[in-house]
TORDONU-664964 format. One record per residue (C-alpha): residue number from 0; residue in three letters; x, y, z. Coordinates in Angstrom, 2 decimals, padded with zeros to 5 digits, m for minus. Layout:
N
<atom num="NUM" residuo="ala" u="X" v="Y" w="Z"/>
...
//
This chain:
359
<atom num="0" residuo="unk" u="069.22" v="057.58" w="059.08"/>
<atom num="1" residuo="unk" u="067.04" v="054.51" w="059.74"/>
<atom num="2" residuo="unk" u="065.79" v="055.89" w="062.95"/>
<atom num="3" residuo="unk" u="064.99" v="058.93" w="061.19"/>
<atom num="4" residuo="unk" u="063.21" v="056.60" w="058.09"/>
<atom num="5" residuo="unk" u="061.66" v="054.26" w="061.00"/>
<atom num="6" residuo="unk" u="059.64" v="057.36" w="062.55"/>
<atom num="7" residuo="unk" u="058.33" v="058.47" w="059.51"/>
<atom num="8" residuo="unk" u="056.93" v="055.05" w="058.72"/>
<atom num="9" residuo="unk" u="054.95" v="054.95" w="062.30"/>
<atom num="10" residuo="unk" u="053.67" v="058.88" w="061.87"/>
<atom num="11" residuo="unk" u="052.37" v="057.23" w="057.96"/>
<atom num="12" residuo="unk" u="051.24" v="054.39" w="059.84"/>
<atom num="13" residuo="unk" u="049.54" v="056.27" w="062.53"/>
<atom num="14" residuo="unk" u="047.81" v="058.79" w="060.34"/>
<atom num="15" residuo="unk" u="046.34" v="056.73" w="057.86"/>
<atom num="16" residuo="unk" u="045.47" v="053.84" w="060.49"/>
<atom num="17" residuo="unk" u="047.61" v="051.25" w="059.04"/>
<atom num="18" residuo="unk" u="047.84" v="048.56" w="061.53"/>
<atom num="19" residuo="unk" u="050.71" v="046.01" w="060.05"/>
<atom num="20" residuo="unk" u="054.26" v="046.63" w="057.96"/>
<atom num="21" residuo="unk" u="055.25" v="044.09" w="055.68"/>
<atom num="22" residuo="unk" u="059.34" v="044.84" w="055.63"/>
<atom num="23" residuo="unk" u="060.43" v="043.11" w="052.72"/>
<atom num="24" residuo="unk" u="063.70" v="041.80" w="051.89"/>
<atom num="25" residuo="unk" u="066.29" v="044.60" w="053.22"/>
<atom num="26" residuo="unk" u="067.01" v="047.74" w="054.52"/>
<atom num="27" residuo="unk" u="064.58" v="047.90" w="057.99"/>
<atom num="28" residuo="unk" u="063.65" v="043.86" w="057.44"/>
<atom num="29" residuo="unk" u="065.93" v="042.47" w="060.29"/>
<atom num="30" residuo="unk" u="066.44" v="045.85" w="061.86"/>
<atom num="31" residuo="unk" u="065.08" v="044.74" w="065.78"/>
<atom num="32" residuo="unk" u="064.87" v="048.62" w="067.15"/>
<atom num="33" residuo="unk" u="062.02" v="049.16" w="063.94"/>
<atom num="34" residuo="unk" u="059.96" v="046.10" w="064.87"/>
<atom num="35" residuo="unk" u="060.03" v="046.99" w="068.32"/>
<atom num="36" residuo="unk" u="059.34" v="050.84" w="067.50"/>
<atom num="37" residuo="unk" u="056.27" v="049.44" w="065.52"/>
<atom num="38" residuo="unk" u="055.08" v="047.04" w="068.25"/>
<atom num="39" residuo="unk" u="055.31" v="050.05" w="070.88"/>
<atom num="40" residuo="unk" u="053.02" v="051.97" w="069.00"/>
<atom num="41" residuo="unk" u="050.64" v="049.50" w="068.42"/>
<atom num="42" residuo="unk" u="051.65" v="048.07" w="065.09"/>
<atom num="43" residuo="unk" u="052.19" v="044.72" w="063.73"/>
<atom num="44" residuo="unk" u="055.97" v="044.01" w="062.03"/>
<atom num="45" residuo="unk" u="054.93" v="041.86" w="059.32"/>
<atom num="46" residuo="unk" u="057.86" v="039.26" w="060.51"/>
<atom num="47" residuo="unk" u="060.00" v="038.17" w="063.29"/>
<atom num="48" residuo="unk" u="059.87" v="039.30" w="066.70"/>
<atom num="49" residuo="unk" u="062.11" v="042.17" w="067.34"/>
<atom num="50" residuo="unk" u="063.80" v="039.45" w="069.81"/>
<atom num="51" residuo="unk" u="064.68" v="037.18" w="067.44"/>
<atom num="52" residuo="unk" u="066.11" v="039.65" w="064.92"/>
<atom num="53" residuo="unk" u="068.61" v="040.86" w="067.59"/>
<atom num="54" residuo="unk" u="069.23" v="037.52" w="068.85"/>
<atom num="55" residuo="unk" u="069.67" v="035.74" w="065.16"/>
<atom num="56" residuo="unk" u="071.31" v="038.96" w="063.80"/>
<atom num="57" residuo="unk" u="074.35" v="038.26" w="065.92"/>
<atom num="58" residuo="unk" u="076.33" v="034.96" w="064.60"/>
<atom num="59" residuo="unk" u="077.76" v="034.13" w="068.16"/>
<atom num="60" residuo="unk" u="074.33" v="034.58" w="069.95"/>
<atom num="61" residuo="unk" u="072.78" v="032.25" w="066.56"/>
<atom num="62" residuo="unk" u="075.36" v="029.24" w="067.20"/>
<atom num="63" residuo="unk" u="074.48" v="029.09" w="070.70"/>
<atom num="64" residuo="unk" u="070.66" v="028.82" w="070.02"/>
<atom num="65" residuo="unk" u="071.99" v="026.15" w="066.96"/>
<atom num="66" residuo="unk" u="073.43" v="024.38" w="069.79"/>
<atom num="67" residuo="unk" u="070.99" v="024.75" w="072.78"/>
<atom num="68" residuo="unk" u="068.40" v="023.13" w="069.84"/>
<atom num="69" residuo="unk" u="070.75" v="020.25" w="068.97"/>
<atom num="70" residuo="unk" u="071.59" v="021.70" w="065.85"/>
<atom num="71" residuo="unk" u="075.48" v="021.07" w="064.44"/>
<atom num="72" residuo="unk" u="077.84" v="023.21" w="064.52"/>
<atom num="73" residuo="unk" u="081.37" v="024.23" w="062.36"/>
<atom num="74" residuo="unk" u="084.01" v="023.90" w="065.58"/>
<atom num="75" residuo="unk" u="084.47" v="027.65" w="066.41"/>
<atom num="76" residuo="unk" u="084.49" v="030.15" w="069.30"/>
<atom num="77" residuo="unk" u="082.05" v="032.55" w="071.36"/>
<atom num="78" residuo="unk" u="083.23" v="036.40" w="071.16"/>
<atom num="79" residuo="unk" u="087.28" v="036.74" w="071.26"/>
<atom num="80" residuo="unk" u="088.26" v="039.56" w="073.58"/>
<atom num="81" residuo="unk" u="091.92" v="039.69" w="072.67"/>
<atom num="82" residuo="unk" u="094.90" v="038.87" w="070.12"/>
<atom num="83" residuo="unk" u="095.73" v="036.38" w="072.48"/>
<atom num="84" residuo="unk" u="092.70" v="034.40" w="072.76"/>
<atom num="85" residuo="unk" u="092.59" v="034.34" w="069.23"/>
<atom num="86" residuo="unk" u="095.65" v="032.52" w="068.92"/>
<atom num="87" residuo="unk" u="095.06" v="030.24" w="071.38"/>
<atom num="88" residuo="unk" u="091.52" v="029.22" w="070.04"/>
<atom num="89" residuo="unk" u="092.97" v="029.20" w="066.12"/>
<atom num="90" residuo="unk" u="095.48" v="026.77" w="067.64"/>
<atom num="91" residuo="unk" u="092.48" v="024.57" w="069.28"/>
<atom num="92" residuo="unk" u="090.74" v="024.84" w="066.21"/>
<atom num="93" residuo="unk" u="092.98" v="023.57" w="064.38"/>
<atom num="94" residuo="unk" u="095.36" v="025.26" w="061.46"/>
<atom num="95" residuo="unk" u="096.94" v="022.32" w="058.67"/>
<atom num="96" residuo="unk" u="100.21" v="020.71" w="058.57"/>
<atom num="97" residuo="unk" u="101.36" v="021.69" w="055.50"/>
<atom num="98" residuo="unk" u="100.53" v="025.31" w="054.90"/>
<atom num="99" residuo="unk" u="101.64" v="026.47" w="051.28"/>
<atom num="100" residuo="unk" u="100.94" v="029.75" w="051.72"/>
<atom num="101" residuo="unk" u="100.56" v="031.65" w="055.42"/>
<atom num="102" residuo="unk" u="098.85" v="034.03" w="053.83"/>
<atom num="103" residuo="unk" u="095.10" v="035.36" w="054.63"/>
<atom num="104" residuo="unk" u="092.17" v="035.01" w="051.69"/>
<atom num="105" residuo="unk" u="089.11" v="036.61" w="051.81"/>
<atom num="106" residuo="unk" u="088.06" v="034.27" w="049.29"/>
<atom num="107" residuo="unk" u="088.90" v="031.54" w="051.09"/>
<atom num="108" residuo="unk" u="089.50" v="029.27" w="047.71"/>
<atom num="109" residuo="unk" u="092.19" v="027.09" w="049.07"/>
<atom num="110" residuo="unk" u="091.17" v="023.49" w="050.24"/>
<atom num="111" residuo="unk" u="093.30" v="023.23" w="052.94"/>
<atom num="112" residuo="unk" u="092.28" v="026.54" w="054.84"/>
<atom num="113" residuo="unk" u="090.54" v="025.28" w="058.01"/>
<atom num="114" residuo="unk" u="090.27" v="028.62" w="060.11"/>
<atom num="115" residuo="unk" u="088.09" v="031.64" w="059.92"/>
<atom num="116" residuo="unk" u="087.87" v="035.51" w="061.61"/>
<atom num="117" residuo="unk" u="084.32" v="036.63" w="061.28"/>
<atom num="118" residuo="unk" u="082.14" v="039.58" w="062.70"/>
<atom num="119" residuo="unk" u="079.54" v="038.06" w="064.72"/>
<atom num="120" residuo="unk" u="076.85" v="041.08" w="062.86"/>
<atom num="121" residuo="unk" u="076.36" v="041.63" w="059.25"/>
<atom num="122" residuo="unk" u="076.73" v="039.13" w="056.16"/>
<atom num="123" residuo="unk" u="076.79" v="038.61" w="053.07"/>
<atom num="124" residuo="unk" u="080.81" v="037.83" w="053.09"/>
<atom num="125" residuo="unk" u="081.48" v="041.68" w="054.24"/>
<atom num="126" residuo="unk" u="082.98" v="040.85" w="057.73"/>
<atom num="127" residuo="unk" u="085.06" v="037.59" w="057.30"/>
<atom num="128" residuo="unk" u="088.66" v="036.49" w="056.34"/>
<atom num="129" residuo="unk" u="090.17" v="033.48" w="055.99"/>
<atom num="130" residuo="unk" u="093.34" v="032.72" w="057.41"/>
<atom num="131" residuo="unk" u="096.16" v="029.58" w="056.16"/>
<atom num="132" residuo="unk" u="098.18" v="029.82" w="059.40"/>
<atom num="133" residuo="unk" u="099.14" v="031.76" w="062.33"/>
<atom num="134" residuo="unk" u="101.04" v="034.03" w="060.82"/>
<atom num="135" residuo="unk" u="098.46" v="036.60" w="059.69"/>
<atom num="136" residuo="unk" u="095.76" v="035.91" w="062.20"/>
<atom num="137" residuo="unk" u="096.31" v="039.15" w="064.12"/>
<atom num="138" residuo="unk" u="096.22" v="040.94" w="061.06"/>
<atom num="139" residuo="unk" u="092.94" v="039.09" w="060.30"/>
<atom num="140" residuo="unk" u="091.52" v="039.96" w="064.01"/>
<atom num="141" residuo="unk" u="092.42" v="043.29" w="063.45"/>
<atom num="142" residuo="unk" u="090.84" v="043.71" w="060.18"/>
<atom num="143" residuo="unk" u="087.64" v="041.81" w="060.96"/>
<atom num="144" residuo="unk" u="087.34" v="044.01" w="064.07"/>
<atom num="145" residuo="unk" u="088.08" v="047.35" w="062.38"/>
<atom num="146" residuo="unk" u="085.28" v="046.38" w="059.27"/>
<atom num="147" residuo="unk" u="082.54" v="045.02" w="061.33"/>
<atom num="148" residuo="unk" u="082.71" v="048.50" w="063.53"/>
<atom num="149" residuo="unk" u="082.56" v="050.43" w="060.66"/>
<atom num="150" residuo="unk" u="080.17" v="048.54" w="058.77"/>
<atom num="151" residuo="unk" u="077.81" v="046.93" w="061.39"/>
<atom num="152" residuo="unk" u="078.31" v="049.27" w="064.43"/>
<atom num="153" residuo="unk" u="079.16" v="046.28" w="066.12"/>
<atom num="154" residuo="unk" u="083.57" v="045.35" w="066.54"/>
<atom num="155" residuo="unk" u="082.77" v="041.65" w="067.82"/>
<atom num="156" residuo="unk" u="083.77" v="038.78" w="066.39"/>
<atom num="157" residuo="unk" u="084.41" v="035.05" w="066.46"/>
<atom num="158" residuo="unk" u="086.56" v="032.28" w="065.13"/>
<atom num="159" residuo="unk" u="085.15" v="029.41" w="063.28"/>
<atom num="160" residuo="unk" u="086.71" v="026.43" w="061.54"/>
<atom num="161" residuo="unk" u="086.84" v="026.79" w="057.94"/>
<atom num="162" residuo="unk" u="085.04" v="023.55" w="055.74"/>
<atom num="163" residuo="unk" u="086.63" v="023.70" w="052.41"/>
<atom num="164" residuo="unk" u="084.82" v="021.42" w="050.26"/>
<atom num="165" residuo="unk" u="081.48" v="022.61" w="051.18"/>
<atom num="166" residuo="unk" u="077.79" v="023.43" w="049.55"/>
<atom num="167" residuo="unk" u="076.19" v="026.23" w="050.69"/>
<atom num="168" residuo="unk" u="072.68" v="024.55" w="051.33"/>
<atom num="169" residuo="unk" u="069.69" v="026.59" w="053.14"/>
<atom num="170" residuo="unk" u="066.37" v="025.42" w="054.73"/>
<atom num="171" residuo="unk" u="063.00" v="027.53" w="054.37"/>
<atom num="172" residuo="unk" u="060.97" v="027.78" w="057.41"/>
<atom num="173" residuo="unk" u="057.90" v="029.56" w="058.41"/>
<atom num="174" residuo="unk" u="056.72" v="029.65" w="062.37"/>
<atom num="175" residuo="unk" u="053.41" v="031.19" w="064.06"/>
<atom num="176" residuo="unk" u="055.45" v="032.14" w="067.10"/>
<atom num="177" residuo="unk" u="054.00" v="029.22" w="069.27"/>
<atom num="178" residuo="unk" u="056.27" v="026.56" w="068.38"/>
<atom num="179" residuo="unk" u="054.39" v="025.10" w="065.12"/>
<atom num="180" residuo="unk" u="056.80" v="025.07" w="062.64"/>
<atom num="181" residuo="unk" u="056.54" v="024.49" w="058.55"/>
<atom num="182" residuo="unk" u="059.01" v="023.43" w="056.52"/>
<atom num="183" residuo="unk" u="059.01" v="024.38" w="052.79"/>
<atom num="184" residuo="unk" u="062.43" v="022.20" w="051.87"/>
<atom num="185" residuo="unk" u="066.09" v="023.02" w="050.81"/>
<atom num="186" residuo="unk" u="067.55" v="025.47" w="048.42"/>
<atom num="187" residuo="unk" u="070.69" v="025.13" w="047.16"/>
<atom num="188" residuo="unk" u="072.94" v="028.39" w="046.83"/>
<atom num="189" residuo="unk" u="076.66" v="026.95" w="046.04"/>
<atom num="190" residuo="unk" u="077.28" v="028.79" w="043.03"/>
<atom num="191" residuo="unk" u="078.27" v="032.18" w="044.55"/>
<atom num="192" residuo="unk" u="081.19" v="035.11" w="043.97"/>
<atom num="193" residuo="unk" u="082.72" v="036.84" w="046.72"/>
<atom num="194" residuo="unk" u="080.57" v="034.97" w="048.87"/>
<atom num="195" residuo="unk" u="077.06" v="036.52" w="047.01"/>
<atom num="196" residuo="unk" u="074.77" v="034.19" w="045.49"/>
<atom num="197" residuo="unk" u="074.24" v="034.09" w="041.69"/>
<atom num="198" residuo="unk" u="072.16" v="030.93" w="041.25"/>
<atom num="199" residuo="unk" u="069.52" v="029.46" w="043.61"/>
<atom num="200" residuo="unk" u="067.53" v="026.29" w="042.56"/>
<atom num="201" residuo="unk" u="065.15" v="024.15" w="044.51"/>
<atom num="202" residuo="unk" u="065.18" v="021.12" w="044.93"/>
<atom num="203" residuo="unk" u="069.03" v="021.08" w="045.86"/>
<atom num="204" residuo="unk" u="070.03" v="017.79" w="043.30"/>
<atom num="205" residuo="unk" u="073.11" v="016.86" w="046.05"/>
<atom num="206" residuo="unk" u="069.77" v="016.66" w="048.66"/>
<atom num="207" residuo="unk" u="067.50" v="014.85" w="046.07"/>
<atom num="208" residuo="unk" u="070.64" v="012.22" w="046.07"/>
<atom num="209" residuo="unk" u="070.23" v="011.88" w="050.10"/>
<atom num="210" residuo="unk" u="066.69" v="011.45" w="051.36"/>
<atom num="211" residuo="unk" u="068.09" v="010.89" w="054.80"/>
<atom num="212" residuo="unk" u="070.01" v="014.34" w="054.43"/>
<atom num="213" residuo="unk" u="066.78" v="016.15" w="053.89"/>
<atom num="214" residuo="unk" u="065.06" v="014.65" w="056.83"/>
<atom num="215" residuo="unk" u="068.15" v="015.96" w="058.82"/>
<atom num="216" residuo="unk" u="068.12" v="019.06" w="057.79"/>
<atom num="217" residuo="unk" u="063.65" v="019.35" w="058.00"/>
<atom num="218" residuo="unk" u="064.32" v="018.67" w="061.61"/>
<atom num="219" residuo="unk" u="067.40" v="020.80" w="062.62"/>
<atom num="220" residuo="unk" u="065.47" v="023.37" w="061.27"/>
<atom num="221" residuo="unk" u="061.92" v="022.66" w="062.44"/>
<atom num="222" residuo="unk" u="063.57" v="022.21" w="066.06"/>
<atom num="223" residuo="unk" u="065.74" v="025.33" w="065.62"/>
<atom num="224" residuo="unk" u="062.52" v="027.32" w="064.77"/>
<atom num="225" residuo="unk" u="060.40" v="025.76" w="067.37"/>
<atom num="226" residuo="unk" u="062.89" v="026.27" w="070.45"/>
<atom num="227" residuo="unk" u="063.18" v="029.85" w="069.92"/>
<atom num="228" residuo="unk" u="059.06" v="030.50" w="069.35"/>
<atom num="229" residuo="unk" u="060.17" v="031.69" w="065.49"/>
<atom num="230" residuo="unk" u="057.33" v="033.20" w="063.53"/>
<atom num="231" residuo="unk" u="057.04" v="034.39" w="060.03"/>
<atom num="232" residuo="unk" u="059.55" v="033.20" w="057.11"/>
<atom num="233" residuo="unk" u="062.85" v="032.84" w="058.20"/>
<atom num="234" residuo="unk" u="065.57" v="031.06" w="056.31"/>
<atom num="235" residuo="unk" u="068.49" v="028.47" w="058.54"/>
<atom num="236" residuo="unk" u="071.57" v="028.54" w="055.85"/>
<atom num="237" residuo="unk" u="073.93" v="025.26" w="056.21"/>
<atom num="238" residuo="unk" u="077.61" v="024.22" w="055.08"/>
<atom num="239" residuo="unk" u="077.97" v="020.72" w="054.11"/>
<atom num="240" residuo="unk" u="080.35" v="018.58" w="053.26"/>
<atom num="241" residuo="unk" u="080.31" v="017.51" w="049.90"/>
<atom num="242" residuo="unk" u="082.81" v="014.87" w="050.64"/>
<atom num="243" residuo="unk" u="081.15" v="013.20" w="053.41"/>
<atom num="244" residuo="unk" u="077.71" v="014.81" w="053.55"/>
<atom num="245" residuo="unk" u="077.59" v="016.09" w="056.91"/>
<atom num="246" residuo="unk" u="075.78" v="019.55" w="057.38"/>
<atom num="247" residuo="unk" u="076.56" v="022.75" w="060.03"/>
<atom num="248" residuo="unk" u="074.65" v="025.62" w="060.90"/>
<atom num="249" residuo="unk" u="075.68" v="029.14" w="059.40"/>
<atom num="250" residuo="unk" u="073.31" v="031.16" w="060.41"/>
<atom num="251" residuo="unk" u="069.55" v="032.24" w="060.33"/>
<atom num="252" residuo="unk" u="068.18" v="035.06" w="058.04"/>
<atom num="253" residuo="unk" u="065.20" v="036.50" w="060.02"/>
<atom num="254" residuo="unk" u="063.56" v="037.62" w="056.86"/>
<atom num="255" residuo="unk" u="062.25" v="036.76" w="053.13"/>
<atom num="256" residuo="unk" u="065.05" v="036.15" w="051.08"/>
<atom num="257" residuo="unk" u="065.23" v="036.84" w="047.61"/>
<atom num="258" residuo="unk" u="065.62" v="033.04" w="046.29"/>
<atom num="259" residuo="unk" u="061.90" v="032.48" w="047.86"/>
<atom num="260" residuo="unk" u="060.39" v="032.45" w="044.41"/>
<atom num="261" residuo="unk" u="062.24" v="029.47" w="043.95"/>
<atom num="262" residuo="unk" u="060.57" v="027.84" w="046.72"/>
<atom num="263" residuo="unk" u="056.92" v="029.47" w="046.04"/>
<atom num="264" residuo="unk" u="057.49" v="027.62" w="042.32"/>
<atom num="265" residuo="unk" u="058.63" v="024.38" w="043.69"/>
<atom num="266" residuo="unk" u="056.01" v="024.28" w="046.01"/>
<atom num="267" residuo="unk" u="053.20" v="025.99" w="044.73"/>
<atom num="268" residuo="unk" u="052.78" v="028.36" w="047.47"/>
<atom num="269" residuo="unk" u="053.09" v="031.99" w="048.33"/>
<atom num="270" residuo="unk" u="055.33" v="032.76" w="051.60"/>
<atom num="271" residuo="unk" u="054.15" v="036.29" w="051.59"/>
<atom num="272" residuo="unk" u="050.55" v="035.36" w="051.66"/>
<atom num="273" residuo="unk" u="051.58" v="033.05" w="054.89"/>
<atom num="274" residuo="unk" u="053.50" v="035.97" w="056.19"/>
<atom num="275" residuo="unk" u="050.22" v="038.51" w="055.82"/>
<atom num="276" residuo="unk" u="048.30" v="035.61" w="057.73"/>
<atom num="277" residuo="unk" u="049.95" v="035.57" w="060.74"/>
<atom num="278" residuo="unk" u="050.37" v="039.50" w="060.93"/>
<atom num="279" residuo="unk" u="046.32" v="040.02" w="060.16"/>
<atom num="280" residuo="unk" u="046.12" v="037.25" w="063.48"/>
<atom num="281" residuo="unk" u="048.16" v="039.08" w="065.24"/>
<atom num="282" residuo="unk" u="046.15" v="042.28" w="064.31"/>
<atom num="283" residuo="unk" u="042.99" v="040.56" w="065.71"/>
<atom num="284" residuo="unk" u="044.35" v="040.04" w="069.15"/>
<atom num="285" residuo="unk" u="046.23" v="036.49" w="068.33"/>
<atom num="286" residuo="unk" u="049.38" v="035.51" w="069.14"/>
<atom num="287" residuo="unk" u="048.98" v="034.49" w="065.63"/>
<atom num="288" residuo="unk" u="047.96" v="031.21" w="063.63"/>
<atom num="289" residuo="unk" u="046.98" v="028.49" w="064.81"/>
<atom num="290" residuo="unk" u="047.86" v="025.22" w="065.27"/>
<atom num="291" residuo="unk" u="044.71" v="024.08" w="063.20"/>
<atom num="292" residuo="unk" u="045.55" v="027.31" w="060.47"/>
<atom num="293" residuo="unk" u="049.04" v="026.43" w="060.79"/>
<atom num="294" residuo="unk" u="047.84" v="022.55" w="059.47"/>
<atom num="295" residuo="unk" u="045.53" v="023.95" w="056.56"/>
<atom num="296" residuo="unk" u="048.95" v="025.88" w="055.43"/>
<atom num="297" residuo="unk" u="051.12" v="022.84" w="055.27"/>
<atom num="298" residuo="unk" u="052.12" v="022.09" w="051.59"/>
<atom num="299" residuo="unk" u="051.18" v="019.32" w="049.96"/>
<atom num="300" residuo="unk" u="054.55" v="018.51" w="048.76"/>
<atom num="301" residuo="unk" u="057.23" v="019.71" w="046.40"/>
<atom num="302" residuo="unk" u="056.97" v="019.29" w="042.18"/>
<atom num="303" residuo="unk" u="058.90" v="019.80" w="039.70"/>
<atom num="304" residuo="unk" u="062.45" v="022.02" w="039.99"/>
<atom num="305" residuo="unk" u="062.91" v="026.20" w="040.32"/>
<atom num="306" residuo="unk" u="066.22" v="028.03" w="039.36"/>
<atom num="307" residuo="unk" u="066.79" v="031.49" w="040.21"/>
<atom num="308" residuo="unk" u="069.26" v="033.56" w="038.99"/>
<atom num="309" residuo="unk" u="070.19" v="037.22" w="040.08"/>
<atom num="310" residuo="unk" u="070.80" v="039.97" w="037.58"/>
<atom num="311" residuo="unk" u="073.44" v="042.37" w="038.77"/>
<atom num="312" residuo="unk" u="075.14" v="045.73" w="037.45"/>
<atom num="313" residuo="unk" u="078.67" v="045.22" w="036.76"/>
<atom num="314" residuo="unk" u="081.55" v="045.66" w="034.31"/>
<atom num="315" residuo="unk" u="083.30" v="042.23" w="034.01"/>
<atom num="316" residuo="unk" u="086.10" v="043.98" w="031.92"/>
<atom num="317" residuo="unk" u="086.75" v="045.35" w="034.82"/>
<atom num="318" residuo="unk" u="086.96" v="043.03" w="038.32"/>
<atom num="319" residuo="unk" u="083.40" v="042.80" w="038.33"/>
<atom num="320" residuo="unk" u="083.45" v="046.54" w="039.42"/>
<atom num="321" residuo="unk" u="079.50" v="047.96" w="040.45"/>
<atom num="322" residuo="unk" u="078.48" v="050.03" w="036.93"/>
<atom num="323" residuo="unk" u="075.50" v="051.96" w="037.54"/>
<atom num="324" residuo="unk" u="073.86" v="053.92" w="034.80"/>
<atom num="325" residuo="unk" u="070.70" v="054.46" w="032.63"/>
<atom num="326" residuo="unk" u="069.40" v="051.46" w="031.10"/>
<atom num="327" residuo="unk" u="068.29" v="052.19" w="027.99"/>
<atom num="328" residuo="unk" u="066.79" v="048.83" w="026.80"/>
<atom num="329" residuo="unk" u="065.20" v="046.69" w="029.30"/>
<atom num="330" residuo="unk" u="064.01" v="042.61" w="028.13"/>
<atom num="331" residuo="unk" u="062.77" v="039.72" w="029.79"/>
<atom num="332" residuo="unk" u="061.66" v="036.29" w="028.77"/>
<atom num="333" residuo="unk" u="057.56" v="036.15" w="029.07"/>
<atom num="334" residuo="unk" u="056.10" v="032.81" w="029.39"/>
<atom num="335" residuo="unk" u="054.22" v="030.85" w="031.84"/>
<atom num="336" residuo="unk" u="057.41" v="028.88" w="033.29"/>
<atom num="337" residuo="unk" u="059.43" v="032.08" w="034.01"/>
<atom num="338" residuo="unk" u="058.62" v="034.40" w="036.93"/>
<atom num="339" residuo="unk" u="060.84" v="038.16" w="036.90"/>
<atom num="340" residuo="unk" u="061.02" v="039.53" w="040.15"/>
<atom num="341" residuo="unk" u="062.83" v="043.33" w="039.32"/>
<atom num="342" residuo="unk" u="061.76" v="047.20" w="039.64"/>
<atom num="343" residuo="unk" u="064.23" v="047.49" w="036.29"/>
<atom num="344" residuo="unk" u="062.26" v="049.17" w="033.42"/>
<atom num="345" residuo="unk" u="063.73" v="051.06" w="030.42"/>
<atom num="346" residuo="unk" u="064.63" v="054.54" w="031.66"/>
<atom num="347" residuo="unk" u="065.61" v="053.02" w="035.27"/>
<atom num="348" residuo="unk" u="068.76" v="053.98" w="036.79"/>
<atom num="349" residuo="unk" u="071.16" v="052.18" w="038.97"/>
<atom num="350" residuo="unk" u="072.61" v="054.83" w="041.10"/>
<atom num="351" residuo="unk" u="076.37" v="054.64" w="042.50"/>
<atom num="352" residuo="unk" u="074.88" v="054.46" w="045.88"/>
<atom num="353" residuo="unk" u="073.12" v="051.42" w="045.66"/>
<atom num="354" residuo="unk" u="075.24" v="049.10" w="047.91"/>
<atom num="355" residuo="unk" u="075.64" v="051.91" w="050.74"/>
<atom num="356" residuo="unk" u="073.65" v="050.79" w="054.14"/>
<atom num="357" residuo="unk" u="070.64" v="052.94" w="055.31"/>
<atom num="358" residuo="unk" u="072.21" v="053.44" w="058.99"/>
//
């Protein structure tokens, strides 16, 4: 189906002389073979390069760019060919001592887990299981395996150690594809369910508490960004350690997130305005912005605080279960301070089919 949507977007392109796509937050956004069908026909992809989609969009391939750029790293594994090697790595990994229950959690809410399965493509929690021992890893491996072929297309899949007591803390970058990088601070995304975020805020207030964690994480990401010639917005997500503050790569979204209107309030800036920038260079000829643009777009610097939070359609009577519908009364604060993001109207509906992937 999304080669099928992808073609129809080129023959619009084509006939109306469109010469750039802006893709958005989903769906085609970090979908390489669409940038690259755009590119061969002429056509700016208002975003990454189709390389680095395919070579970010694959969480092994990510953690050895993390590491080439100096970037740290949760212990872990490249691809696992075999029950065997699985157990072996787990075991160099490291499983606890005392293991209360050998039991796998998908959840992963117990402090003393310390080892993960995960598919190397997808996210969003959809592809990874946590595991307290040996005793259900090849259960895990199998699982992981079987949902990330079905899901992703793509059965590979990793091992990583599991940090317990951890934030989930996530840079904003934007690159002109030339190795200038600009950094537009952290976000902090911690309070999550089923490993979705609820609440974003910016600044993160563990961060504003450690100056010298900021700068650490500014130049892990800048450097990431840089080493791999990174254009457009891109986010680099981060574990770290509440307990002793140190951070680890998790993985790079080659895309706008949702959360950047916390970031566009915090700094007073507009991503998607940077992001139409370097695709109307690019349509001129450029390899994009430069240097000297890319110095007239750095911020001035962060003020004030931004908090996000994401409405979603479900019935918590019952496990949080999806509950699409017809809303029949739709309300939202109006003021200068508040900023709605939605397509939700009275009359809108939220179809059962909402969480299915285009391909």
């Amino acid at each position: 189906m999304a080669w099928c949507i992808s073609e129809k977007i080129v023959c619009i392109c084509k006939a109306h002389g469109i010469g750039a796509v802006l893709p958005g937050y989903g769906f085609l956004s970090e979908n390489a073979e669409f940038a690259k069908m755009l590119s061969d026909h002429g056509i700016v992809f208002a975003g990454p390069s189709p390389k680095s989609i395919m070579e970010f969009g694959l969480k092994h391939r990510a953690r050895e760019l993390a590491r080439v750029a100096g970037v740290p790293l949760v212990p872990g594994t490249g691809i696992i060919t075999s029950q065997q090697e699985a157990a072996s790595e787990a075991q160099r990994i490291g499983y606890p001592v005392s293991i209360p229950d050998p039991a796998c959690s998908e959840h992963g809410t117990d402090p003393h887990v310390q080892v993960m399965v995960k598919a190397t493509a997808g996210g969003g929690g959809m592809g990874l299981v946590v595991c307290h021992g040996p005793e259900k890893l090849a259960e895990a491996v199998t699982s992981v395996r079987s949902r990330g072929k079905t899901l992703f297309k793509d059965d590979g899949l990793f091992l990583e150690r599991y940090v317990g007591n951890a934030r989930h803390i996530e840079g904003q970058i934007f690159g002109n594809g030339q190795g200038h990088v600009l950094w537009f601070g952290e976000r902090e995304c911690s309070i999550q369910r089923r490993h979705q975020k609820v609440v974003e805020e910016a600044p993160s207030s563990y961060v504003e508490r450690r100056p010298e964690l900021r700068e650490k994480l500014r130049l892990a990401s800048t450097a990431l960004a840089a080493s791999s010639s990174y254009k457009s917005a891109g986010t680099i997500e981060y574990l770290v350690d509440d307990t002793t503050g140190e951070f680890f790569f998790l993985e790079m979204n080659t895309r706008l997130q949702v959360e950047h209107g916390v970031t566009e309030a915090y700094y007073n800036t507009d991503l998607v305005r940077l992001m139409l920038l370097q695709a109307q260079a690019e349509v001129e000829g450029k390899p994009g912005l430069s240097a000297e643009e890319m110095q007239q777009q750095t911020p001035e610097g962060p003020k004030g605080h931004a908090i996000e939070v994401r409405v979603y359609a479900e019935n918590p009577a019952a496990d949080y279960m999806p509950a699409p519908g017809l809303f029949m009364e739709v309300s939202f604060p109006k003021n200068a301070r508040t900023r709605v993001d939605t397509w939700l109207e009275r009359g809108s509906v939220v179809t059962p089919y909402f969480g299915e992937r285009p391909d």
